[in-house]
C-alpha positions as semicolon CSV with decimal commas, in nm:
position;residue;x (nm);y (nm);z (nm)
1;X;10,021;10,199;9,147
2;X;10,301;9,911;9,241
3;X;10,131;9,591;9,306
4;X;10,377;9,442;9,549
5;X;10,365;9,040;9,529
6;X;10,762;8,851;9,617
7;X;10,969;9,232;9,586
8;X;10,901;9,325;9,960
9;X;11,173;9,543;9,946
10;X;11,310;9,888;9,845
11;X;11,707;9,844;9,757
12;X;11,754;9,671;9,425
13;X;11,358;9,709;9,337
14;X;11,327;9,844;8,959
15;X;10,963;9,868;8,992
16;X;10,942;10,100;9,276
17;X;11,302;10,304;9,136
18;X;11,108;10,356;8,774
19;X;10,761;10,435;8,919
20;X;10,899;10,691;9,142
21;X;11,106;10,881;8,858
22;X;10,783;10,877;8,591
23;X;10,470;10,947;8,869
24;X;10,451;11,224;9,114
25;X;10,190;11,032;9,317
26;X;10,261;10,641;9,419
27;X;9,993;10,405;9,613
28;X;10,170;10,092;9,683
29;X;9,969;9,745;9,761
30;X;9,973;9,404;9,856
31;X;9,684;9,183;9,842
32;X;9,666;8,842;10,092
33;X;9,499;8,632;9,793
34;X;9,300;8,377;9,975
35;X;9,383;8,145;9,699
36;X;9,764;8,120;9,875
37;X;9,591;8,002;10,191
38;X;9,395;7,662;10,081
39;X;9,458;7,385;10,074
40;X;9,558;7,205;9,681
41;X;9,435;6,888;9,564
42;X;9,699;6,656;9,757
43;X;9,521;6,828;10,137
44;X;9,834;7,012;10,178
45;X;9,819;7,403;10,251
46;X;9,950;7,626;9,988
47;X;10,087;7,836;10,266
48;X;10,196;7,682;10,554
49;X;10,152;7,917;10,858
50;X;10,523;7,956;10,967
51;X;10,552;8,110;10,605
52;X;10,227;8,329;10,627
53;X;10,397;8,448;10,976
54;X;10,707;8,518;10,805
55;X;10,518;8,714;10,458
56;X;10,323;8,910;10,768
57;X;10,672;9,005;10,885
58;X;10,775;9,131;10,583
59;X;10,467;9,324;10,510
60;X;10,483;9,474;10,793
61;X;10,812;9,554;10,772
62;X;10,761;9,725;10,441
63;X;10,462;9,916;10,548
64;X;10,651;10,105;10,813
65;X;10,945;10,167;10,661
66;X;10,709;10,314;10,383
67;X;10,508;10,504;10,626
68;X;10,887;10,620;10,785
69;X;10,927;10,814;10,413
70;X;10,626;10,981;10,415
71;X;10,420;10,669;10,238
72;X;10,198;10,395;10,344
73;X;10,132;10,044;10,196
74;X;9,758;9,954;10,145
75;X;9,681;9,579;10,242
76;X;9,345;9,436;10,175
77;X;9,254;9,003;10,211
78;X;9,131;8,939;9,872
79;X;9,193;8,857;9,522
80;X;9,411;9,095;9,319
81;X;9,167;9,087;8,982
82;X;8,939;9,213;9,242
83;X;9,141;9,468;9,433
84;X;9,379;9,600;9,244
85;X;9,125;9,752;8,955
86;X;8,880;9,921;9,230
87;X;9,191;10,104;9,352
88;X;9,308;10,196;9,066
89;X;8,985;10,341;8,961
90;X;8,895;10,487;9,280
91;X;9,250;10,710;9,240
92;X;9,248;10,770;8,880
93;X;9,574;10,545;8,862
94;X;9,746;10,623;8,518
95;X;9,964;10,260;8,509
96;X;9,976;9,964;8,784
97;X;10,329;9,854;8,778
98;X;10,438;9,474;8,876
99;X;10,703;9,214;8,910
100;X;10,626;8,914;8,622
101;X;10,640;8,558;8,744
102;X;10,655;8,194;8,627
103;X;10,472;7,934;8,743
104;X;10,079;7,922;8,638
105;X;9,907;8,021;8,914
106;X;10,064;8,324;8,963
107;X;10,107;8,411;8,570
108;X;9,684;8,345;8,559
109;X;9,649;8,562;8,846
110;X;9,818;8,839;8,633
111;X;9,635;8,737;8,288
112;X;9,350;8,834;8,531
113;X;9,458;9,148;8,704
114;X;9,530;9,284;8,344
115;X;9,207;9,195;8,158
116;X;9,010;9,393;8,435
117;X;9,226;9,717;8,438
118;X;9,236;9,692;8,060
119;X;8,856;9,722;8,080
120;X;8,891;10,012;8,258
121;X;9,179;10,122;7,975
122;X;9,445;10,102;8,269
123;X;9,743;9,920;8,131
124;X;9,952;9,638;8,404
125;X;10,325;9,720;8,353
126;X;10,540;9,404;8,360
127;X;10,918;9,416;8,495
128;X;11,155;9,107;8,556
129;X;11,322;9,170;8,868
130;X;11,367;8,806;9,071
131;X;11,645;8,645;8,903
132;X;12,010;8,717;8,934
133;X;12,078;8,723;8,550
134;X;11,862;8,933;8,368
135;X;11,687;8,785;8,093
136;X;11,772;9,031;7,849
137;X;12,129;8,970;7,921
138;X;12,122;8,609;7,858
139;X;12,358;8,470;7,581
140;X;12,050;8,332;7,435
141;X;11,688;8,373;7,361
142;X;11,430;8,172;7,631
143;X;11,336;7,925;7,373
144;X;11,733;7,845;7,292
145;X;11,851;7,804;7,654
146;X;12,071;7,518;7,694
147;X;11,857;7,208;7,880
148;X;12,199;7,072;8,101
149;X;12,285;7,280;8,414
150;X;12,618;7,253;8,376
151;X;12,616;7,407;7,983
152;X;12,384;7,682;8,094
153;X;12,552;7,778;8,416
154;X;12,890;7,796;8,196
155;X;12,734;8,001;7,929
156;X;12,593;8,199;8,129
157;X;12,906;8,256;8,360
158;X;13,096;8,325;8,051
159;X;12,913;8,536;7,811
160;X;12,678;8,759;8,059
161;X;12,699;8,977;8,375
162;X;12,482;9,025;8,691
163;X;12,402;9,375;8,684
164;X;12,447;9,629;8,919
165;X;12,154;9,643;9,203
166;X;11,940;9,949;9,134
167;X;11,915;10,287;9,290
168;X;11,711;10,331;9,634
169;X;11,330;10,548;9,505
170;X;11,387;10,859;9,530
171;X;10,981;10,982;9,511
172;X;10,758;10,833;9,786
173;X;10,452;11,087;9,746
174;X;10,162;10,904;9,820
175;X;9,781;11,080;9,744
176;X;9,619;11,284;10,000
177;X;9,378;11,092;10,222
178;X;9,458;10,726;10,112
179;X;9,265;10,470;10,274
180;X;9,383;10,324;10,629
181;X;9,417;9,958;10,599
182;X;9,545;9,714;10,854
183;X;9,764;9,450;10,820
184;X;9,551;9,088;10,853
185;X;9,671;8,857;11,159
186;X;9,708;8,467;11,128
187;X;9,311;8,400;11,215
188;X;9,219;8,671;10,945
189;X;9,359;8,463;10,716
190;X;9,193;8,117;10,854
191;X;9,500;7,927;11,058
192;X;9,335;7,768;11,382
193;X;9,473;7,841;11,717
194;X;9,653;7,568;11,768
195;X;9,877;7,674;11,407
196;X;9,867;7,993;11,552
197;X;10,024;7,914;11,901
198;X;10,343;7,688;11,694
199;X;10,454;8,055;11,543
200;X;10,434;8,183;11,891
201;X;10,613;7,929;12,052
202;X;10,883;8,027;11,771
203;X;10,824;8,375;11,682
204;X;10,993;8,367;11,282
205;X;11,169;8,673;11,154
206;X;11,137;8,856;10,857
207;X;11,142;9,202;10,642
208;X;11,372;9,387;10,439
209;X;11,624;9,510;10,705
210;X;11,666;9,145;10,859
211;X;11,719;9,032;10,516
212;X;12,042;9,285;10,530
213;X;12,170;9,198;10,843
214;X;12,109;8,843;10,778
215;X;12,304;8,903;10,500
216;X;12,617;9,071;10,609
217;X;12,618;8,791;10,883
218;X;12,647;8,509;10,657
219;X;12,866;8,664;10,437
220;X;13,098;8,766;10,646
221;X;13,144;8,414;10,901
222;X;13,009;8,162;10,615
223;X;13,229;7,931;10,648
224;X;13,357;7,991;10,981
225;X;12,996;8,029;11,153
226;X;12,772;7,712;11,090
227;X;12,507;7,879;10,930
228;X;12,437;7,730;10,625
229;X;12,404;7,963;10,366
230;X;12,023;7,866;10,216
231;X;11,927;8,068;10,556
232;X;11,895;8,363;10,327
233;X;11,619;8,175;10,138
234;X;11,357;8,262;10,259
235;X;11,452;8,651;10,203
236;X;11,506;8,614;9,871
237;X;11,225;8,395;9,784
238;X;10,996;8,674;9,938
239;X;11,188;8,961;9,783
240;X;11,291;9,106;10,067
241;X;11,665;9,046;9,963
242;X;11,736;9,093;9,573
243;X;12,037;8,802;9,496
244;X;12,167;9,044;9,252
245;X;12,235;9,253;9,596
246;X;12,422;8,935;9,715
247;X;12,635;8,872;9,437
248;X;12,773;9,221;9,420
249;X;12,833;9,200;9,826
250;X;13,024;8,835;9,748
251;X;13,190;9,011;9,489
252;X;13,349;9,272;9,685
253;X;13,438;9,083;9,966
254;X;13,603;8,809;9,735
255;X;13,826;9,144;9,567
256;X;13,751;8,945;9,264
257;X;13,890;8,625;9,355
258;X;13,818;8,279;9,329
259;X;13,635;8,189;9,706
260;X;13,522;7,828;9,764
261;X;13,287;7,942;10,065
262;X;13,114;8,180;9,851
263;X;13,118;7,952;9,521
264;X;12,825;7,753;9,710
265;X;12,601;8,050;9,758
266;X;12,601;8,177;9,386
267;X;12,552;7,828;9,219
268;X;12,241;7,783;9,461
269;X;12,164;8,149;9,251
270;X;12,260;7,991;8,963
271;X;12,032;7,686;9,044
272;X;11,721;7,928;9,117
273;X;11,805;8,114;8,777
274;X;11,765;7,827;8,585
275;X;11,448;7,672;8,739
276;X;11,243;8,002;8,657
277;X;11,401;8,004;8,296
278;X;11,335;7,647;8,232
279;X;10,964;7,733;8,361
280;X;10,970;7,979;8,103
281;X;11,091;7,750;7,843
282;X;10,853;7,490;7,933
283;X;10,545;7,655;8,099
284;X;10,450;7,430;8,365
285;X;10,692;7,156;8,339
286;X;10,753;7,105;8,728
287;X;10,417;7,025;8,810
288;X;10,364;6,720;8,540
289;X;10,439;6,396;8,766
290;X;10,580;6,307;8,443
291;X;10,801;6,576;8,376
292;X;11,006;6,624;8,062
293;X;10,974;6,198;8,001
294;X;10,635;6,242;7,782
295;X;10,707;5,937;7,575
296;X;10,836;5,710;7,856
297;X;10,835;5,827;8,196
298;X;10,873;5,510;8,350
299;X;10,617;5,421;8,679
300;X;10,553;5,733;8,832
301;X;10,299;5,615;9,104
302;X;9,976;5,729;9,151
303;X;9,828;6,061;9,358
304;X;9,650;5,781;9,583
305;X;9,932;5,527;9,593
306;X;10,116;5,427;9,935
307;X;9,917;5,682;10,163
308;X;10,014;5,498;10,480
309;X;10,404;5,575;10,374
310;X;10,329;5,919;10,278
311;X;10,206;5,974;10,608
312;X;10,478;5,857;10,797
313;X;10,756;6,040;10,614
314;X;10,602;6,381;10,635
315;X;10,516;6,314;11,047
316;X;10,872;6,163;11,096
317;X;10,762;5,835;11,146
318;X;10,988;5,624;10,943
319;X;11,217;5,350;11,003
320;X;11,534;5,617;10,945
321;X;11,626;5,849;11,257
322;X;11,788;6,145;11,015
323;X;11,487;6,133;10,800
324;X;11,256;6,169;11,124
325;X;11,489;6,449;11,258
326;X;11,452;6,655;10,916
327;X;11,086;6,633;10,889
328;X;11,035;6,727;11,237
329;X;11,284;7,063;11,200
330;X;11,075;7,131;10,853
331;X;10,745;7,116;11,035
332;X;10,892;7,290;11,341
333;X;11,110;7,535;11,138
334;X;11,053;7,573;10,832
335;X;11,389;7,522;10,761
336;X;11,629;7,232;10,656
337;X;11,957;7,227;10,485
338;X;11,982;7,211;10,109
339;X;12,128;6,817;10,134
340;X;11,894;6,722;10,371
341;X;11,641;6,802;10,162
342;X;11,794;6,597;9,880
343;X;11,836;6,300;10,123
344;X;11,406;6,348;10,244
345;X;11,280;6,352;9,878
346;X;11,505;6,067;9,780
347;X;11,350;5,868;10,034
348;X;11,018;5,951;9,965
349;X;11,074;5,861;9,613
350;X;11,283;5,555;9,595
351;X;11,213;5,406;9,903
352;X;10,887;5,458;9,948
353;X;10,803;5,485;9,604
354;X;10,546;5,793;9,653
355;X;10,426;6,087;9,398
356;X;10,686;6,344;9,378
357;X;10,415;6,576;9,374
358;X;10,282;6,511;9,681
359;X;10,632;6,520;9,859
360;X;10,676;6,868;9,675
361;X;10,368;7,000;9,771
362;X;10,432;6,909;10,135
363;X;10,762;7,151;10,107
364;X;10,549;7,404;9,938
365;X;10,315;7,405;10,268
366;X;10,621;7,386;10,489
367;X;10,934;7,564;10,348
368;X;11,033;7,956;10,497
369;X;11,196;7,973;10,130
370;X;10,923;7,827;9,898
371;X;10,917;7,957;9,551
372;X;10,772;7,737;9,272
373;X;11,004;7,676;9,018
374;X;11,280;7,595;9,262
375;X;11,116;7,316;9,504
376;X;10,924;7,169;9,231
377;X;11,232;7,172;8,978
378;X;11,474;6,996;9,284
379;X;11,180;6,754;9,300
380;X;11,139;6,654;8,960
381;X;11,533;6,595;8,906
382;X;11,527;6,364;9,203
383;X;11,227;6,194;9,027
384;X;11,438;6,152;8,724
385;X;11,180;6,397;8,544
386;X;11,368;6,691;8,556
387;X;11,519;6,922;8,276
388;X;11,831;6,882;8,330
389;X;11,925;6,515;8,178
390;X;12,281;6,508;8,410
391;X;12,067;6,575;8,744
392;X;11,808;6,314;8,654
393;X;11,948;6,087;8,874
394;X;11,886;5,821;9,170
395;X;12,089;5,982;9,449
396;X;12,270;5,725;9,714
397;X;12,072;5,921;10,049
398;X;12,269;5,723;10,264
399;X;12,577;5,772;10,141
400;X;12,476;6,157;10,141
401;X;12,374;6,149;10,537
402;X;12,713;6,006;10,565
403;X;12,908;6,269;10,382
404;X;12,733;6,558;10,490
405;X;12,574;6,459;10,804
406;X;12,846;6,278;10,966
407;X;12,719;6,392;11,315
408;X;12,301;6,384;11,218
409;X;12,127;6,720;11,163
410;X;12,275;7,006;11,285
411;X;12,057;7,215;11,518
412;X;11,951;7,521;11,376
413;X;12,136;7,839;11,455
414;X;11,919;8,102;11,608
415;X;11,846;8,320;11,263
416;X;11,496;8,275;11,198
417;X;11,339;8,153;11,536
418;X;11,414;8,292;11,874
C-alpha cells in the first residue's frame, strides 16, 4: 500500500518507483484527516478552504491520471490510524509504504498509523522524499548541522549534491475489485457556503501536470515575466512538484552557469531544506513562542494580548495601505510574495506587538503553499526566536515596501486563479 500524504505526484516519487519494482499488486490512498480541517487553539482553521480546494485539485488530479494507467486512488474522510490498517487488512497488504515528515502533528499521526498495523504485524515503511538535499547526503549528521543559514547553505553547497529525480513507476497493477471511493467536495469536509462560493468566485488550480507547466513557465520567463517565483509553492509544498525536479530543470537551462534569476529560486530551496532539518534537530522548535531563547527570550506577548490589533491586521484594517493590500490578496488568494510576507509579520510583531504564533497560524489557515517548518521557521526569525542567530533580526518593513514595492503590491498574474 502507498499512503499518499504531501507526494501527490508520480515523477521524482521514490515511494511509488520502489513499491512498484518490489509488489506486483499496489492500492494507493489518501485519507482527508478531519484533524487538518479544525480549527487550533488561536480560532484559526488548520486548512483554510482555498488550500483544501487546491489539495482537492491535486487529488483529483492524481486519481485520474492513476486510473489513466490502469490504477485508481482510494480516498476515504477520516483518520489514517483508522483507515489505513482496515485496508490493509481487508487486502492482505504485505508493507504500507510512506513519505516521513517533521513537524509533530504529522510525525504523531504516523507514530499512530504504525502502532495499529504493527498490531496487525504489518510494518509502515518510511522514505524521505520532500527536501532537495537528501539527508543521507548531508556533510553532516542531523544532530551536527550547522545552526547559521549562511554556514549550512555553504556546506551544504560545497560538500553535497542534489540527486538526480527518480524514475517514472513502472508497475501500476492495482487488485481486482478495489473499492470505488469518491473524492469528498468542500461541504464534505465542513466549509460553509459562503467559504465555498470565495473558491468559486476564483476557481484555484492544482495537480501534478499544472505543477509542470507551471514550472516550465517560470523557468523559462522568470525574470522577464513578473511572476514571482514562490508561485510554484504551493506545488511543492503539496508534492505535486518534487524541487529536486526543479533544480535539475534550473540546472540545465543555466548549462552550468552562474544565473542571478535562478539563484533566488534555489536559496528559497535552500531556505525550505533547512527549516525541516532544523525541525529535525530540534523537534518542535517553531511552535515555542519562545523559540530557541529558553533562558531569555525577552517579552514575547501573550496568546490573549492586543486582540483588537490582531484583528485588524489579518482583516486589512490597519493604519498602513500595503499592509491592508497584502492581507486582503492572502485572504482572497492565497498568495503573497515572499517580501511581503516579511513586511506583514514584521508589522504584526513590532508594531503591534502580537504573538508570532497567532500571526503564523493565520498563514497556516491562509497560505496555497503552507508547510510547517517553513511558515513557522520565517515566523520565528522575524520574532528574533529563530535558529538561525544572523536572521534573528528586527527587519526595517518600511524600508522593505520601499525597496521591493516601489509601486505597492503587484497584482497577481493569472497562475493560480482564473
Amino acid at each position: 500500500m502507498i499512503w499518499f500524504r504531501n507526494d501527490l505526484r508520480l515523477h521524482d516519487n521514490e515511494v511509488f518507483y520502489q513499491a512498484s519494482e518490489k509488489s506486483s499488486f499496489i492500492i494507493p490512498v489518501y485519507c482527508f484527516d478531519p484533524r487538518y480541517f479544525e480549527r487550533n487553539a488561536f480560532g484559526n482553521l488548520n486548512t483554510g478552504v482555498l488550500r483544501a480546494a487546491f489539495v482537492i485539485e491535486a487529488v483529483t488530479a492524481l486519481k485520474e491520471k492513476l486510473k489513466s494507467q490502469g490504477s485508481d486512488l482510494l480516498t476515504y474522510i477520516g483518520k489514517p490510524e483508522e483507515i489505513i490498517p482496515r485496508i490493509a487488512q481487508k487486502y492482505q497488504v504485505n508493507e504500507v509504504y510512506h513519505h516521513r515528515e517533521v513537524a509533530l502533528r504529522e510525525t504523531s499521526i504516523s507514530e499512530k498509523v504504525e502502532g495499529e498495523l504493527w498490531s496487525s504485524k504489518i510494518n509502515l515503511r518510511h522514505f524521505i522524499g520532500h527536501t532537495l538535499y537528501h539527508k543521507e547526503d548531508l556533510p553532516f549528521p542531523i544532530k551536527d548541522i550547522p545552526n547559521g543559514f549562511s554556514v549550512f547553505k555553504k556546506k551544504v553547497e560545497r560538500e553535497s549534491a542534489v540527486r538526480q529525480p527518480i524514475p517514472f513507476p513502472s508497475n501500476f497493477m492495482t487488485p481486482p475489485h478495489l473499492e470505488d471511493t469518491k473524492i469528498p467536495t468542500l461541504k464534505d469536509l465542513g466549509y460553509s457556503e459562503e467559504e465555498i462560493q470565495a473558491v468559486n468566485d476564483i476557481y484555484v488550480l492544482g495537480g501534478e501536470d499544472t505543477a509542470l507547466s507551471t514550472m516550465h513557465a517560470v523557468l523559462s520567463t522568470y525574470p522577464e515575466g513578473e511572476q514571482d517565483p514562490l508561485i510554484l509553492g504551493p506545488f511543492i509544498a503539496s508534492g505535486t512538484l518534487s524541487p529536486i525536479l526543479v533544480y535539475n530543470n534550473i540546472k540545465k537551462l543555466g548549462d552550468g552557469k552562474k544565473d542571478k534569476r535562478f539563484e533566488k529560486i534555489i536559496d528559497i530551496l535552500l531556505w525550505r531544506d533547512y527549516f525541516r532539518f532544523m525541525l529535525k534537530k530540534y523537534p518542535n522548535v517553531f511552535f515555542k513562542s519562545h523559540g530557541t531563547k529558553n533562558g531569555n527570550p525577552g517579552h514575547i506577548p501573550g496568546p490573549n494580548e492586543h486582540e483588537e490589533l490582531f484583528e485588524k491586521w489579518k482583516s486589512g484594517q490597519t493604519d498602513h495601505d500595503f499592509i491592508n493590500s497584502t492581507m486582503r490578496q492572502l485572504q482572497k488568494t492565497g498568495y503573497i510574495p515572499y517580501q511581503a510576507r516579511l513586511i506583514a509579520a514584521s508589522y504584526l510583531v513590532h508594531e503591534y506587538q502580537v504573538n508570532w504564533l497567532k500571526g503564523a497560524s493565520w498563514f497556516e489557515e491562509h497560505l496555497l503553499d503552507y508547510s510547517p517548518a517553513t511558515v513557522y521557521g520565517q515566523w520565528s526569525h522575524v520574532a528574533g526566536v529563530g535558529t538561525s542567530e544572523k536572521d534573528n533580526k528586527a527587519l526595517d518593513w518600511q524600508k522593505l515596501i520601499k525597496t521591493h514595492f516601489p509601486n505597492g503590491l503587484p497584482k497577481l498574474d493569472d497562475v493560480y486563479v482564473k
